[in-house]
PAFIVO-426265 format. One line per 3 residues: for each residue x, y, z of N, C-alpha, C. Coordinates in nm, 3 decimals. Layout:
<lumvexs>
X:Y:Z:X:Y:Z:X:Y:Z  ...
</lumvexs>
This chain:
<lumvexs>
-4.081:1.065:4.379:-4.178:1.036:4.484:-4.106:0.970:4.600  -4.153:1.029:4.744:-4.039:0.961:4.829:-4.116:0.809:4.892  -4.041:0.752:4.937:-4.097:0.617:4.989:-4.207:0.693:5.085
-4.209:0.776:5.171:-4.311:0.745:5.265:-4.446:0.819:5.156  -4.437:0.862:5.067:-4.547:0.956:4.966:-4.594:0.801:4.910  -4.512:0.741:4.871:-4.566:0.603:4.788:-4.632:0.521:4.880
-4.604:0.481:5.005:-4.681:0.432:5.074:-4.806:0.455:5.137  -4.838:0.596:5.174:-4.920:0.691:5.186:-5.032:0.614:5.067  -4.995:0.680:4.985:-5.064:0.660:4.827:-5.089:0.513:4.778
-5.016:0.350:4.883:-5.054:0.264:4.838:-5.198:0.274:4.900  -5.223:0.303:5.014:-5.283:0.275:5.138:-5.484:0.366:5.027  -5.425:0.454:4.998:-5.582:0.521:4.897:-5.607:0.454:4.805
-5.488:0.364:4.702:-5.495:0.315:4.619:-5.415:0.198:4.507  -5.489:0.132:4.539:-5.429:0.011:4.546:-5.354:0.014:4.395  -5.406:0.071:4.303:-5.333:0.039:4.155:-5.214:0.193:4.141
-5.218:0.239:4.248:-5.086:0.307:4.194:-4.988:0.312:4.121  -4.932:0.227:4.159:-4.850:0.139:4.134:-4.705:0.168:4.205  -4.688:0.233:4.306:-4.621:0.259:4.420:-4.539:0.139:4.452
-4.566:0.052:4.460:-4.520:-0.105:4.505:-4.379:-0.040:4.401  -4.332:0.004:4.366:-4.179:-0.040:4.263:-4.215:0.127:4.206  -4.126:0.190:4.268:-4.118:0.328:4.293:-3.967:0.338:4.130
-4.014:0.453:4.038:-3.897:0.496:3.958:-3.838:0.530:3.939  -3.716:0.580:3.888:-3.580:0.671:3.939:-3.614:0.820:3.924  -3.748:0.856:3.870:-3.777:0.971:3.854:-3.810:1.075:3.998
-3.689:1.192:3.973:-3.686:1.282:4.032:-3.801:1.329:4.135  -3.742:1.325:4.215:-3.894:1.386:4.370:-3.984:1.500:4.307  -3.909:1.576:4.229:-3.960:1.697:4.229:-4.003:1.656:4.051
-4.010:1.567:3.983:-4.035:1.579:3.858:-4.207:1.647:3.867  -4.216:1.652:3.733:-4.401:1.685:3.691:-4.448:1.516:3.681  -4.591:1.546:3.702:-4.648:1.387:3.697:-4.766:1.480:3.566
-4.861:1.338:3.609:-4.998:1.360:3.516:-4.979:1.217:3.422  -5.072:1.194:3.330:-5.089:1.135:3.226:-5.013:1.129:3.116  -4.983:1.116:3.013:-4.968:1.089:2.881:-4.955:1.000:2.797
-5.084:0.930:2.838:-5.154:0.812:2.736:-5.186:0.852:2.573  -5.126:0.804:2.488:-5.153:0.861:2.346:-5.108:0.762:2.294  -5.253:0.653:2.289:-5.263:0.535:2.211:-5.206:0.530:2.085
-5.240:0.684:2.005:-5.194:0.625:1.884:-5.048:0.669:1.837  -4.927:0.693:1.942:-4.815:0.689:1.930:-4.730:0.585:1.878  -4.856:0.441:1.939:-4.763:0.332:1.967:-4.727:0.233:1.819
-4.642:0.197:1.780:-4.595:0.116:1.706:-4.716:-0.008:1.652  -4.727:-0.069:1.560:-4.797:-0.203:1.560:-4.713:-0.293:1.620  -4.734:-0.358:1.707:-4.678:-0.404:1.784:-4.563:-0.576:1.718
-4.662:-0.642:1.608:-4.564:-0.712:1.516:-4.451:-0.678:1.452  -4.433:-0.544:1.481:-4.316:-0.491:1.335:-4.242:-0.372:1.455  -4.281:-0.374:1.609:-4.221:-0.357:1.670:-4.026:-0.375:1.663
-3.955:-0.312:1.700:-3.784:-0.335:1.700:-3.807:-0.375:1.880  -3.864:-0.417:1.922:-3.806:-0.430:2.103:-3.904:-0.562:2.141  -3.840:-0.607:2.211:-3.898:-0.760:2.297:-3.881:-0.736:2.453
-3.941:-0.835:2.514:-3.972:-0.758:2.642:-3.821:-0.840:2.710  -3.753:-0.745:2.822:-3.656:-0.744:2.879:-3.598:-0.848:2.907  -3.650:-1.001:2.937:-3.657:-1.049:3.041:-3.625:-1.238:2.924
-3.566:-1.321:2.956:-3.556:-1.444:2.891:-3.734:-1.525:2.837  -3.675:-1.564:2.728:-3.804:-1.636:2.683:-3.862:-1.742:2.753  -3.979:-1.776:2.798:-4.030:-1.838:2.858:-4.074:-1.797:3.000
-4.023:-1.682:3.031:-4.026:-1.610:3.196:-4.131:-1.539:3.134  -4.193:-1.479:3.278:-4.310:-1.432:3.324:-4.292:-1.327:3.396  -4.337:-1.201:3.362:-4.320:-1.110:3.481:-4.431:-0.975:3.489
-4.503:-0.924:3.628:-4.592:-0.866:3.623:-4.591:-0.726:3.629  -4.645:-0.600:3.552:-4.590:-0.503:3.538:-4.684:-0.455:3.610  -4.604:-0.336:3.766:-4.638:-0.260:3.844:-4.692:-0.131:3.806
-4.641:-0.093:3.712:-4.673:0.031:3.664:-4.623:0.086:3.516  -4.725:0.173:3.475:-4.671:0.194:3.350:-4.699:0.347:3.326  -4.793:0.410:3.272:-4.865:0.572:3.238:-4.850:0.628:3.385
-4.842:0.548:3.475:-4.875:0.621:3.612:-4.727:0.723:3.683  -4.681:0.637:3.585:-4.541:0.738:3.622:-4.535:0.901:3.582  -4.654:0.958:3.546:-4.647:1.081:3.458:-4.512:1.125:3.383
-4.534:1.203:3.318:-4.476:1.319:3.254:-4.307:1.291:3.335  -4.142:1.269:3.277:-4.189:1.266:3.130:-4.154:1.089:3.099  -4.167:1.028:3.219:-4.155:0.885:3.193:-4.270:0.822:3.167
-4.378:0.858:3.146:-4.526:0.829:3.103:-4.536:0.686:3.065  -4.445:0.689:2.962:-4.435:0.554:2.878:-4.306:0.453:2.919  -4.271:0.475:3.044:-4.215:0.386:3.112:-4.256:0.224:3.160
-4.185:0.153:3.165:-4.293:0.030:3.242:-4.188:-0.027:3.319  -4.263:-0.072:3.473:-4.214:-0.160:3.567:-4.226:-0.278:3.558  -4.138:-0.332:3.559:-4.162:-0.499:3.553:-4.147:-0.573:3.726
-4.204:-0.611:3.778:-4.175:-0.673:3.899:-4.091:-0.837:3.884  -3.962:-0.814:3.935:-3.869:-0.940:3.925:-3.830:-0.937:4.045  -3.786:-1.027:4.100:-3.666:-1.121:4.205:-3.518:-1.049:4.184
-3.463:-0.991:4.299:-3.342:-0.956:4.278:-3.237:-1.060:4.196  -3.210:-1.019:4.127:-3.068:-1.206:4.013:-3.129:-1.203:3.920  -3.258:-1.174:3.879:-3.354:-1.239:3.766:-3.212:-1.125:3.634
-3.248:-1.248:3.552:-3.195:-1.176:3.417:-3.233:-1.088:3.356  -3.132:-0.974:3.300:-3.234:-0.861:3.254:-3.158:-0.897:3.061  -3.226:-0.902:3.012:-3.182:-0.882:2.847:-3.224:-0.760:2.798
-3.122:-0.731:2.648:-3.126:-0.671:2.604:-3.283:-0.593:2.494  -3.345:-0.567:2.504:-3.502:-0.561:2.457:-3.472:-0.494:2.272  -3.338:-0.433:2.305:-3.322:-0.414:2.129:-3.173:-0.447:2.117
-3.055:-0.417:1.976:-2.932:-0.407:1.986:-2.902:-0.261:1.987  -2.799:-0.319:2.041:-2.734:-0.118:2.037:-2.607:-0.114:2.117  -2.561:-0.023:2.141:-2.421:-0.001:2.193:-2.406:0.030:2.342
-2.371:0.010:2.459:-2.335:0.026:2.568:-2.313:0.138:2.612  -2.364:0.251:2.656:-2.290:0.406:2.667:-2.306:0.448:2.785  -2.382:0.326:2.885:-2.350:0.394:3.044:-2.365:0.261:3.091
-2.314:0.280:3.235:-2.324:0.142:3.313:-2.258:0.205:3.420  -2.335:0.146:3.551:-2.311:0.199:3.720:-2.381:0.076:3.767  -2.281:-0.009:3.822:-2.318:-0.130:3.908:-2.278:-0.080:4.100
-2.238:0.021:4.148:-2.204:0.063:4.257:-2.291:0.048:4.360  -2.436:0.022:4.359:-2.499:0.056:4.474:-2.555:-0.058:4.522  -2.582:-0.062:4.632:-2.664:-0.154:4.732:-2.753:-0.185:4.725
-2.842:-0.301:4.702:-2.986:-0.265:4.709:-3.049:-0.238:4.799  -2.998:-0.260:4.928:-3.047:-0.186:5.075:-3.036:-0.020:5.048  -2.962:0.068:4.905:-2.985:0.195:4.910:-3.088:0.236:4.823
-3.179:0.324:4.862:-3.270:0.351:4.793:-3.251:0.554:4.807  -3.143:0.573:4.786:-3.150:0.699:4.756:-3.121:0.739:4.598  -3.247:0.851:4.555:-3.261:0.923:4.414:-3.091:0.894:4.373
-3.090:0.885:4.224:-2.954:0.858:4.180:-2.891:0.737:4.215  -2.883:0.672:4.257:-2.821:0.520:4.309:-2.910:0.434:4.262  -2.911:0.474:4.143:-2.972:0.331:4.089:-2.908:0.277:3.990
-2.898:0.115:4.013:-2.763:0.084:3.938:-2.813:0.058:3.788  -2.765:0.083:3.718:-2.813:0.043:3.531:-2.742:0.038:3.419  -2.817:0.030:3.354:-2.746:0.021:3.250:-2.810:0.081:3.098
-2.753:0.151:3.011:-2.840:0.255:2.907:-2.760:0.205:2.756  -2.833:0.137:2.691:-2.783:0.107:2.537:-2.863:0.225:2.426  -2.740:0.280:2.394:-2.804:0.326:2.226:-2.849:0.293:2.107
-2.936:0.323:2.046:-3.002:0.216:1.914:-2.976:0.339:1.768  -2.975:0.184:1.706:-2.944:0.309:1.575:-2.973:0.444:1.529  -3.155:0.455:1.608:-3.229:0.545:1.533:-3.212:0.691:1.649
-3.100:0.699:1.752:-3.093:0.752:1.787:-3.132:0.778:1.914  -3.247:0.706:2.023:-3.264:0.651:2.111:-3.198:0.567:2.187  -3.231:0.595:2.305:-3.168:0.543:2.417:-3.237:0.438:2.498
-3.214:0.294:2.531:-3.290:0.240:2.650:-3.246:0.232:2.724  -3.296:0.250:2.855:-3.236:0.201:3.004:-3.283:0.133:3.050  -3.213:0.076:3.166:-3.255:-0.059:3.285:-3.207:-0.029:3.351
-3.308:0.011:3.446:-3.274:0.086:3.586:-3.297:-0.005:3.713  -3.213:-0.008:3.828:-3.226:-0.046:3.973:-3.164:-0.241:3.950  -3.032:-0.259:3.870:-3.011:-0.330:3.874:-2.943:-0.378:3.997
-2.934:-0.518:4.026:-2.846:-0.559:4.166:-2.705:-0.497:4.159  -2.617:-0.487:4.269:-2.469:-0.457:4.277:-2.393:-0.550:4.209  -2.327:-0.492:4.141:-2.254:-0.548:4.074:-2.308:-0.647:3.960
-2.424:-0.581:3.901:-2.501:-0.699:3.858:-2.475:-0.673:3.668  -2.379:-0.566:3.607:-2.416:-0.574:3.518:-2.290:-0.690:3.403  -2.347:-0.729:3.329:-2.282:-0.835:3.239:-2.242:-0.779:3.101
-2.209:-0.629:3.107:-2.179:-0.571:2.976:-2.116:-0.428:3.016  -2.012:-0.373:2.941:-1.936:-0.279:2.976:-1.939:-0.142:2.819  -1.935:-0.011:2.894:-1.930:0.082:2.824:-1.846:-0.001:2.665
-1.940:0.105:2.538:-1.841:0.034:2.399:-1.865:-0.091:2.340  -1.982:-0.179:2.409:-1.975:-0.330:2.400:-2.067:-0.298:2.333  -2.089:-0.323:2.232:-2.209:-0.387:2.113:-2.300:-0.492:2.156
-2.429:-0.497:2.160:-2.531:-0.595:2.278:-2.643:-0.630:2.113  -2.610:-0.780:2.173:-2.722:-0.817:2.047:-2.870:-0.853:2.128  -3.002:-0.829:2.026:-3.120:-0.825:2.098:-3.108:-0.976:2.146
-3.186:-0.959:2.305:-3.181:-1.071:2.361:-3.100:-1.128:2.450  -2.967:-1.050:2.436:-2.842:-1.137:2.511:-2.854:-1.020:2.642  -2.812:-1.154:2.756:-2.811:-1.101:2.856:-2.699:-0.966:2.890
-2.793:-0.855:2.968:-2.697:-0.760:3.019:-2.666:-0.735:3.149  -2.737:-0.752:3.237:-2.732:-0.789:3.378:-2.805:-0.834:3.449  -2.884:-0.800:3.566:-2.946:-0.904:3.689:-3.012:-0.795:3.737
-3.168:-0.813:3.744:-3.256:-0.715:3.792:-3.216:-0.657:3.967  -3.257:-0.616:4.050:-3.248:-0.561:4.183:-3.355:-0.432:4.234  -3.324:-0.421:4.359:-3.396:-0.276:4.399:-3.301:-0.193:4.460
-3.198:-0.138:4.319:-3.119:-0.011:4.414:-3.183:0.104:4.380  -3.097:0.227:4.484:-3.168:0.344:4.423:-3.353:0.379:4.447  -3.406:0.489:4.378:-3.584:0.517:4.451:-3.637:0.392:4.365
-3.636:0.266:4.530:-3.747:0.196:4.485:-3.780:0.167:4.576  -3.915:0.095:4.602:-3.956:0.000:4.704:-3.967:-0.161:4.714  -3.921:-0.223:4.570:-3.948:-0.348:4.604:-3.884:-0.392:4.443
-3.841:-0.496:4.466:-3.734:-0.571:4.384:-3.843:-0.548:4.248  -3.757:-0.481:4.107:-3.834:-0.470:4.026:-3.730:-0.407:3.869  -3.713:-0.476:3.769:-3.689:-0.354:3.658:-3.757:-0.227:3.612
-3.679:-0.091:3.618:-3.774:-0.017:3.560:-3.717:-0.016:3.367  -3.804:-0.002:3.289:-3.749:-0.008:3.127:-3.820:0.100:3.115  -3.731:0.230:2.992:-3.782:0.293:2.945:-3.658:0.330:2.775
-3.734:0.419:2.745:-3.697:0.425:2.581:-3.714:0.617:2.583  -3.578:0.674:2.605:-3.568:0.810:2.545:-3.501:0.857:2.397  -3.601:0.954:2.405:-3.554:1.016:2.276:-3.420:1.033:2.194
-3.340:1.105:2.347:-3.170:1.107:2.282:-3.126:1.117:2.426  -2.977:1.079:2.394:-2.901:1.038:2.534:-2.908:1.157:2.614  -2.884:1.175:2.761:-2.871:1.305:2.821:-2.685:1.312:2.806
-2.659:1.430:2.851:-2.482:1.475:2.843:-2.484:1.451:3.017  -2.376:1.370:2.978:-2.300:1.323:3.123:-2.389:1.191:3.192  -2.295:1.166:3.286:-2.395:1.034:3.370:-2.538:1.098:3.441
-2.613:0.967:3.504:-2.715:0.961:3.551:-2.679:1.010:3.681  -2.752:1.105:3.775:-2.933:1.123:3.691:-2.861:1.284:3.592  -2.902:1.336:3.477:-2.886:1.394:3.411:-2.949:1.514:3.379
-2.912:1.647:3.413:-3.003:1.794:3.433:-3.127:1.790:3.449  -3.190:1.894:3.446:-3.352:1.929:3.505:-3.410:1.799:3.400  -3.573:1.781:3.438:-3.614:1.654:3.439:-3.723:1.760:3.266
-3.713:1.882:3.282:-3.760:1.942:3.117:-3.657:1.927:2.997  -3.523:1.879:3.048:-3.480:1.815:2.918:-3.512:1.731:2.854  -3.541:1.771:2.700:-3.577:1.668:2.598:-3.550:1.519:2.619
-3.382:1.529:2.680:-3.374:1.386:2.679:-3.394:1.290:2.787  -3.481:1.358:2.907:-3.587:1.256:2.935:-3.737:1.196:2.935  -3.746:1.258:2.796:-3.876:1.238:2.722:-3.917:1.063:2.666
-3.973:1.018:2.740:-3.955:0.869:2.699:-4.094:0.841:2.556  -4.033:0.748:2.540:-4.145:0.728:2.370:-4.199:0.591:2.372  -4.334:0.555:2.351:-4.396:0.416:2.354:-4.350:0.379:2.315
-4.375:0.257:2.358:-4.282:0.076:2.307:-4.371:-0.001:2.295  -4.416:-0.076:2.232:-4.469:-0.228:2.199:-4.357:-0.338:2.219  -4.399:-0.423:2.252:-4.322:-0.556:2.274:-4.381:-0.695:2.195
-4.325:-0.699:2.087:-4.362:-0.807:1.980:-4.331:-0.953:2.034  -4.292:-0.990:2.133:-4.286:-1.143:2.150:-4.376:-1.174:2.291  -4.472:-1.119:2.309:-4.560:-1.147:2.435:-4.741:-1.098:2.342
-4.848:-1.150:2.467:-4.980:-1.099:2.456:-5.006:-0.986:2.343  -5.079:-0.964:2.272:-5.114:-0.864:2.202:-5.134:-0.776:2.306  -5.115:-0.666:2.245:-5.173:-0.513:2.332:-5.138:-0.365:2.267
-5.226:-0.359:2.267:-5.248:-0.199:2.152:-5.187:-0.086:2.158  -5.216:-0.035:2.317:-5.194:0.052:2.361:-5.077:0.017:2.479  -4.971:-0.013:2.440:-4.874:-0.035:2.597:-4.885:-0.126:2.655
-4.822:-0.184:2.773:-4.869:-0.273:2.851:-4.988:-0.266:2.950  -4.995:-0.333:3.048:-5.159:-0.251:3.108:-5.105:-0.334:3.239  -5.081:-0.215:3.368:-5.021:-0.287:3.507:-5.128:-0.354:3.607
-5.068:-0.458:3.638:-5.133:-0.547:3.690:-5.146:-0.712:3.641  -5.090:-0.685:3.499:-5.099:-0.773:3.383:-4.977:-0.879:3.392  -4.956:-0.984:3.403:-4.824:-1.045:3.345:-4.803:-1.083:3.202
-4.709:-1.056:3.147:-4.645:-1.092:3.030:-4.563:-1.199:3.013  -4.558:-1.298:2.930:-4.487:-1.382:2.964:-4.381:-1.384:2.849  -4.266:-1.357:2.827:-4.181:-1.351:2.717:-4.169:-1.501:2.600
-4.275:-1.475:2.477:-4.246:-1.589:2.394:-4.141:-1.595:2.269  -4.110:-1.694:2.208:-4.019:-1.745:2.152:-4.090:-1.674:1.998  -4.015:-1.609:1.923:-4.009:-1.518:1.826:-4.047:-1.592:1.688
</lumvexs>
């Protein structure tokens, strides 16, 4: 979605959630794919929400991202804010190169850990030079990996988190947007608010102590 489409679209509607635009492709498919009962029980969840215990942060958007980041969620942060690790897993991409004054598709700086079960998470639109962990590095849940920002398609200082199926081949951004492996999969977050179905934007979460 390009910045002037998101703005357009804040202006009809206020819960867009446009304010913190995602790395997803101009030309991707949108729509829905809410499917409550995908989601994990959220106690026995493997992921905690991104961000240090005791912080607070309000999520811009979540389902609105359609198809196939559906189950994506925006977190709205302060460029520096800490981003942690939400599971453990292994380091298998990292691009700290861009500006946050750039907001062109692909320039978004991040960072993508692998988890045992074969999934991938990312943290997308981190600050320059912001990440605190390098390809190969083993990341335990919780420990810091870098510093939130707005590089790359965004509009306003924000993490985007999402959870794919299996890694894509080669760096980001990674072939047509109908590959499997940018099929993202619900997440529950076991150390914040109950919530059944996902997070719900507009909402703040506040990250509690386990």
């Amino acid at each position: 979605m390009t910045r002037l489409l998101c703005s357009l679209l804040l202006l009809a509607a206020a819960m867009s959630g446009c304010d913190a635009a995602s790395p997803t492709a101009p030309d991707a498919p949108q729509g829905s794919v809410l499917d409550c009962g995908r989601f994990t029980a959220q106690t026995s969840s493997a992921y905690i929400l991104p961000y240090p215990v005791g912080q607070a942060a309000t999520v811009s958007r979540t389902f609105e991202h359609g198809p196939p980041q559906g189950y994506a969620v925006d977190f709205l942060r302060p460029i520096g804010s800490l981003v942690v690790a939400a599971r453990a897993g292994l380091v298998v991409e990292v691009d700290e190169r861009w500006s946050d004054a750039d907001h062109a598709f692909g320039h978004e700086n991040h960072v993508f850990i692998a988890h045992d079960d074969g999934t991938v998470a990312r943290y997308f639109h981190l600050t320059q030079a912001g990440a605190d962990v390098a390809v190969g590095e083993r990341v335990a849940q919780g420990q810091s990996i870098g510093r939130s920002g707005d590089s790359g398609n965004s509009t306003s200082p924000h993490l985007h988190f999402d959870v794919v199926e299996r890694p894509c081949e080669g760096p980001w951004p990674q072939g047509p947007y109908s590959d499997a492996c940018h099929n993202t999969v619900p997440v529950s977050f076991r150390n914040t608010r109950p919530h059944t179905c996902g997070l719900t934007s507009g909402v703040a979460y506040t990250a509690l102590p386990q």
